[in-house]
N, CA, C and O of each residue as an XYZ file, in Angstrom:
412
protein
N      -5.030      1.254      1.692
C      -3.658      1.641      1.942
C      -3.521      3.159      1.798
O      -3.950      3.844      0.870
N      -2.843      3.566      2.890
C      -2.612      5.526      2.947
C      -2.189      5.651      1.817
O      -1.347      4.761      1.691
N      -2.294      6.540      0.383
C      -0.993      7.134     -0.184
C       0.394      7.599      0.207
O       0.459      7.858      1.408
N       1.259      7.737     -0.306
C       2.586      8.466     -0.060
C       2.796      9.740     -0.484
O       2.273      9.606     -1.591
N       3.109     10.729     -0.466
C       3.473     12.064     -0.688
C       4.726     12.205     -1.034
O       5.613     11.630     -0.404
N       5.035     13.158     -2.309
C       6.264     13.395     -2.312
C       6.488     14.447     -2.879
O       6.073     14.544     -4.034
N       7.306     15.733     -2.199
C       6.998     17.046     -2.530
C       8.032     17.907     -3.324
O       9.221     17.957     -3.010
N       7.320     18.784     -4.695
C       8.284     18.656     -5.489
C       8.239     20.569     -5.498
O       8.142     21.415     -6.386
N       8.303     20.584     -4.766
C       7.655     22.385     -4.387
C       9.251     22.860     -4.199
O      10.165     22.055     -4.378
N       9.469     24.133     -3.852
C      10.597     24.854     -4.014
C      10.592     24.793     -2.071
O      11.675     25.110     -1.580
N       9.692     24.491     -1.263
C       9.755     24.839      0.095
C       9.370     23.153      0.825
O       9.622     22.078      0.280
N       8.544     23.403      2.517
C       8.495     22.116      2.707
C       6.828     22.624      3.164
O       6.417     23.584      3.815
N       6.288     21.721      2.625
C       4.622     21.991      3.297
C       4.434     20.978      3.924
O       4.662     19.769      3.929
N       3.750     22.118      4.690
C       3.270     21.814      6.509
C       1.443     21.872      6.114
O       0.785     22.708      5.496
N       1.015     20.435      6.867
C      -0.395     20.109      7.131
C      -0.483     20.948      8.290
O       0.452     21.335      8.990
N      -2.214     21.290      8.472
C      -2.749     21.435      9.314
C      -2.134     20.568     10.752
O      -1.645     21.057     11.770
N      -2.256     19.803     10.568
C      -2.315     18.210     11.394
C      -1.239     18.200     11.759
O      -1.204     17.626     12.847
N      -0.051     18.609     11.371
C       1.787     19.469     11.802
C       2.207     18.196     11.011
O       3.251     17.850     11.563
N       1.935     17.303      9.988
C       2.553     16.990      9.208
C       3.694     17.450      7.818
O       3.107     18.012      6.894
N       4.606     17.333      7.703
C       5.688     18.132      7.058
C       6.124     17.564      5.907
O       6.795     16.566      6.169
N       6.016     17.803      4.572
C       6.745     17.278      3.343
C       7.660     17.780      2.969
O       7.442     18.729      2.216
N       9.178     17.431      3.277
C      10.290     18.172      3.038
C       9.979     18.165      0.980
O       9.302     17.473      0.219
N      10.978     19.421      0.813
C      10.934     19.270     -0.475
C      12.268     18.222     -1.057
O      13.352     18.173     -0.476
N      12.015     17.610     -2.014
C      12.652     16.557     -2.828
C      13.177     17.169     -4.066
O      14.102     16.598     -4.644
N      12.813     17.988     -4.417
C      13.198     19.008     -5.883
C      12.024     19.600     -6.255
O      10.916     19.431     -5.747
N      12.384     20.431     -7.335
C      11.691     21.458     -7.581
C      10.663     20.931     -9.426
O      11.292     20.847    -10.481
N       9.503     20.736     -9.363
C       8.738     21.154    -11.126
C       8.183     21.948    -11.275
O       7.175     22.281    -10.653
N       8.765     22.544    -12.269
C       8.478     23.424    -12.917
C       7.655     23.435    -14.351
O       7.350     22.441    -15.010
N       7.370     24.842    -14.667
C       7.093     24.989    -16.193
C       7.334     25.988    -16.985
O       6.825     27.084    -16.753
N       7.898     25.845    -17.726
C       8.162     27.018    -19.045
C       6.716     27.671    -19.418
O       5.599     27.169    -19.543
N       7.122     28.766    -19.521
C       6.213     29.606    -20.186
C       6.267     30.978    -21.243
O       7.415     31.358    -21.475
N       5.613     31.443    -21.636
C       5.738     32.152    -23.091
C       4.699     33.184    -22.515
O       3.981     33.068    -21.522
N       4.824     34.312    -23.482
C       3.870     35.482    -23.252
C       3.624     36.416    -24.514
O       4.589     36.850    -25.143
N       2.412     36.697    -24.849
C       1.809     36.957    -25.998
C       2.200     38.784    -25.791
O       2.142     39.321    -24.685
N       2.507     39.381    -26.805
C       2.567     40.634    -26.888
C       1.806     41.298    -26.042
O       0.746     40.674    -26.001
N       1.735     42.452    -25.160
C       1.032     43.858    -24.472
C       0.207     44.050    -25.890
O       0.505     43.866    -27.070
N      -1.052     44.538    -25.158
C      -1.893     44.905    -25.916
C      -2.054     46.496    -25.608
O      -1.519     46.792    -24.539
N      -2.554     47.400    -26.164
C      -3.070     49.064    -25.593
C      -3.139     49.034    -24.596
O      -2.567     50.094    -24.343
N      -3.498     48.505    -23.360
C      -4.075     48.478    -21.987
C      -2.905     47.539    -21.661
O      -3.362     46.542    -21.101
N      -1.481     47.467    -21.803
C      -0.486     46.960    -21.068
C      -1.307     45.762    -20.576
O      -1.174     45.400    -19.407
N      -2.104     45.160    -21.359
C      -2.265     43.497    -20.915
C      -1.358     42.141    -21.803
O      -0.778     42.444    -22.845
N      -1.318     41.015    -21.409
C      -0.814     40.196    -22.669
C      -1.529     38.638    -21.708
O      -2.206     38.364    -20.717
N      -0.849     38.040    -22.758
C      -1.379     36.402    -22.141
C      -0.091     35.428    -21.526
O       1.028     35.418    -22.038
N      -0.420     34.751    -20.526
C       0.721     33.885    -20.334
C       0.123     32.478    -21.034
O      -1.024     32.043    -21.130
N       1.455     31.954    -21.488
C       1.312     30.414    -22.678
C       1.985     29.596    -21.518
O       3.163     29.763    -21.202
N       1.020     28.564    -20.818
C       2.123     27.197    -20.327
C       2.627     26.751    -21.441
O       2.238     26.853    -22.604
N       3.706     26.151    -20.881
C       4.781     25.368    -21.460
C       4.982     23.858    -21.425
O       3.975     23.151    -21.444
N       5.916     23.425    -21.388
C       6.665     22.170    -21.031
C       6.745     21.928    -19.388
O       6.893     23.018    -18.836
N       6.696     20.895    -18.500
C       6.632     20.653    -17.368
C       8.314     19.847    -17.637
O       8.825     19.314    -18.622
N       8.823     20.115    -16.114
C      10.173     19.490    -15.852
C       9.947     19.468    -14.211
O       9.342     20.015    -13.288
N      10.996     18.304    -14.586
C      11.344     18.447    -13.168
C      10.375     17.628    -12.062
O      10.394     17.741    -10.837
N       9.574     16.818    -12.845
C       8.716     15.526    -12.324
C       9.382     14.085    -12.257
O       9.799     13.641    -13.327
N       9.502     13.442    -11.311
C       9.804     12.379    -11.098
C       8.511     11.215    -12.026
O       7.405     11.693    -12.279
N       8.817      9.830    -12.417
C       7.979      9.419    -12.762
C       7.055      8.795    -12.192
O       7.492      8.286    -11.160
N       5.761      8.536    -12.388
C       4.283      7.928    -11.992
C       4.981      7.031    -10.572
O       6.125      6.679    -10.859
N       4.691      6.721     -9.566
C       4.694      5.295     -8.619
C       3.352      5.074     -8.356
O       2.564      5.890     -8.832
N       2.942      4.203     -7.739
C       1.845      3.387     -7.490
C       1.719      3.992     -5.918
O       2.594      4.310     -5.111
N       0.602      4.007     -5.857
C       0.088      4.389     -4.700
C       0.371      6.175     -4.162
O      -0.232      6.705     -3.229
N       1.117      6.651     -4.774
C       1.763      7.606     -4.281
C       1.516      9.382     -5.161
O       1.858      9.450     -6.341
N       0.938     10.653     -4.476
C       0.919     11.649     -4.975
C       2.580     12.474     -5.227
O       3.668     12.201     -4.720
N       2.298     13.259     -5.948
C       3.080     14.358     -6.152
C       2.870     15.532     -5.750
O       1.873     16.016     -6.287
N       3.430     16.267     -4.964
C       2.706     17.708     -4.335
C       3.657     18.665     -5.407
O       4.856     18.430     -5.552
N       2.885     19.887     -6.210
C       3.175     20.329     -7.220
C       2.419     21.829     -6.783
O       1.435     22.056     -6.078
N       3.286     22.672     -7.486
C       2.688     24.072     -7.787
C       1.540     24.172     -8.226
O       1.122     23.154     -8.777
N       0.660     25.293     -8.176
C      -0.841     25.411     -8.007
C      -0.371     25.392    -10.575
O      -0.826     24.664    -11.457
N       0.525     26.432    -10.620
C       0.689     26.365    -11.612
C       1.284     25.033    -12.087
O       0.690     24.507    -13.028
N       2.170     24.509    -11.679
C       2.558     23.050    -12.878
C       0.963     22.358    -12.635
O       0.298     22.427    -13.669
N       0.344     21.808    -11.645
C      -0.764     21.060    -11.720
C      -2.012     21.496    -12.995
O      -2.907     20.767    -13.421
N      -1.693     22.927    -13.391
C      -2.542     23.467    -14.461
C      -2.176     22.937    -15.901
O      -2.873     22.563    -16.844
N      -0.381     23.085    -15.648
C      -0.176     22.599    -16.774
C      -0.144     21.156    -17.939
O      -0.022     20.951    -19.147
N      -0.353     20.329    -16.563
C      -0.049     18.875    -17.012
C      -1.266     18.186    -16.658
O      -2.051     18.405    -15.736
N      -1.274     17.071    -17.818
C      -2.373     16.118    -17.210
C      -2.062     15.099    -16.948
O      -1.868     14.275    -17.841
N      -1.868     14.721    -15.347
C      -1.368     13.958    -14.310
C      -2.748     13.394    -13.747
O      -3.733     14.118    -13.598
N      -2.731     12.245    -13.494
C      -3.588     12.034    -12.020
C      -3.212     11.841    -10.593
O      -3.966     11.741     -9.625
N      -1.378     11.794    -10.652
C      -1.028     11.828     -9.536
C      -0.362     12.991     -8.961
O       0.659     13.008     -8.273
N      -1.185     14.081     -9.396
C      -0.439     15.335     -9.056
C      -1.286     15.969     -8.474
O      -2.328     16.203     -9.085
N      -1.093     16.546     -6.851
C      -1.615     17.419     -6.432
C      -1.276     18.874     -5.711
O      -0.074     18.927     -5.453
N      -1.833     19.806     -5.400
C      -0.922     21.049     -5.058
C      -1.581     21.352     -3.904
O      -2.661     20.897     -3.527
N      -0.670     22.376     -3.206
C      -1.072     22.709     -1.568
C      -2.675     23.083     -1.314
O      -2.649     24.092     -2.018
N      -3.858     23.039     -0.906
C      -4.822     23.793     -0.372
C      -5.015     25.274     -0.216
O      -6.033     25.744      0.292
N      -3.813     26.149     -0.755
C      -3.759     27.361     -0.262
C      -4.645     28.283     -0.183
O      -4.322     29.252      0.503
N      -5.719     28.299     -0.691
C      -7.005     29.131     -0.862
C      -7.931     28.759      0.043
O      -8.773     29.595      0.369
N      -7.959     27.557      0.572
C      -9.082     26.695      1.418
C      -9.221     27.732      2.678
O      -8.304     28.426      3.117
N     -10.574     27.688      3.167
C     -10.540     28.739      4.633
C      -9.977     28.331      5.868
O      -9.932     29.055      6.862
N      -9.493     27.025      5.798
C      -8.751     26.293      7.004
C      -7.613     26.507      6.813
O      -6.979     26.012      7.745
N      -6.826     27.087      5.950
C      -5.637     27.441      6.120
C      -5.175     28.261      7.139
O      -5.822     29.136      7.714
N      -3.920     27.905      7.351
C      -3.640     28.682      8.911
C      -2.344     29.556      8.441
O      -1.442     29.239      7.665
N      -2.560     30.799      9.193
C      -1.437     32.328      8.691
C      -1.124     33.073      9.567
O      -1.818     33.527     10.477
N       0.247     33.281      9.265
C       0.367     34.147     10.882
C      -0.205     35.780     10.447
O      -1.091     36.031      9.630
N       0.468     36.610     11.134
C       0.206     37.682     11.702
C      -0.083     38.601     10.621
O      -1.028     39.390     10.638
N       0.902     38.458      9.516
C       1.429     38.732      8.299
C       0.590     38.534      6.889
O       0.690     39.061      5.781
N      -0.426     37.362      7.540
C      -1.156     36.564      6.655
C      -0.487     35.610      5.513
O      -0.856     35.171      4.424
N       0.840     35.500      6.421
C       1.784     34.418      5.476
C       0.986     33.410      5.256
O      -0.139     33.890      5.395
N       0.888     32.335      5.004
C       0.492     30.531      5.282
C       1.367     29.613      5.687
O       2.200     29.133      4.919
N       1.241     29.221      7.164
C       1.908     28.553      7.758
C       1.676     27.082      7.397
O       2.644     26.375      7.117
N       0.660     26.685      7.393
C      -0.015     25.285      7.245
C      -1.147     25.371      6.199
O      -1.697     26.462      6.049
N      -1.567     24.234      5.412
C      -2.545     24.146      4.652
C      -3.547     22.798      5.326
O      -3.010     21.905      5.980
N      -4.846     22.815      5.091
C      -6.103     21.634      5.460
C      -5.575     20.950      4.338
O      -6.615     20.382      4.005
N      -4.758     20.588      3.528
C      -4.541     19.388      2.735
C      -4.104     20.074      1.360
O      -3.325     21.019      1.237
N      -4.880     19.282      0.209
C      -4.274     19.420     -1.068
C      -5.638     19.487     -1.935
O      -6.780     19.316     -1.507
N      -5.304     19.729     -3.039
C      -6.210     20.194     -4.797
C      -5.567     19.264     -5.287
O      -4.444     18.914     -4.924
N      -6.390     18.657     -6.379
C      -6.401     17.694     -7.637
C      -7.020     18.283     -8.873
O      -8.149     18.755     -8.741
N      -6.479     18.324     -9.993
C      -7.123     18.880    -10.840
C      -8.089     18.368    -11.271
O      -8.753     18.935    -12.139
C-alpha cells in the first residue's frame, strides 16, 4: 500500500514528478542559544517540537530539515533539498525536490 503524505512545512512542496503537498500547518521547534564566545561564535540548543499532528498508520509527515533533527519520529520526513536532482530556477531557488530524507 502507497503511504500518504501530509505536509507540515510553512510552504507547499512540489515533487520532481509535479506532485504537490499543500501545506496543512506549520512544526516547529523552540530553540535556545549558548552565549558568543571571543570569535562571535555560540551554540544553537533544540528545543521542544510543536505543531505535529499525531502518528497515523500508513502515513508520513513532511517536516523541516530542522524539526526532523529534533525529534525522534519514524514517521517524519523532510524535503530532499540537497539531493542533485533537485530542480532550481534561474536564481537557484528550488522549485521541485527528487523526494524526501528520513532520519
Amino acid at each position: 500500500m502507497k503511504a500518504k503524505f501530509r505536509n507540515f512545512t510553512p510552504h507547499d512542496i512540489v515533487l520532481n514528478s509535479g506532485e504537490v503537498f499543500k501545506s496543512e500547518g506549520i512544526a516547529r521547534v523552540s530553540a535556545s542559544f549558548t552565549e558568543f564566545d571571543e570569535n562571535k561564535i555560540c551554540s544553537q540548543v533544540l528545543g521542544e517540537v510543536y505543531g505535529l499532528p499525531e502518528k497515523q498508520e500508513n502515513t508520513f509527515i513532511i517536516v523541516s530539515i530542522l524539526v526532523l533533527q529534533a525529534i525522534d519520529r519514524d514517521d517524519l520526513v523532510a524535503p530532499a533539498t540537497g539531493h542533485p536532482e533537485c530542480v532550481r530556477d534561474e536564481r537557484g531557488q528550488i522549485i521541485s525536490v527528487p523526494g524526501f530524507v528520513k532520519k
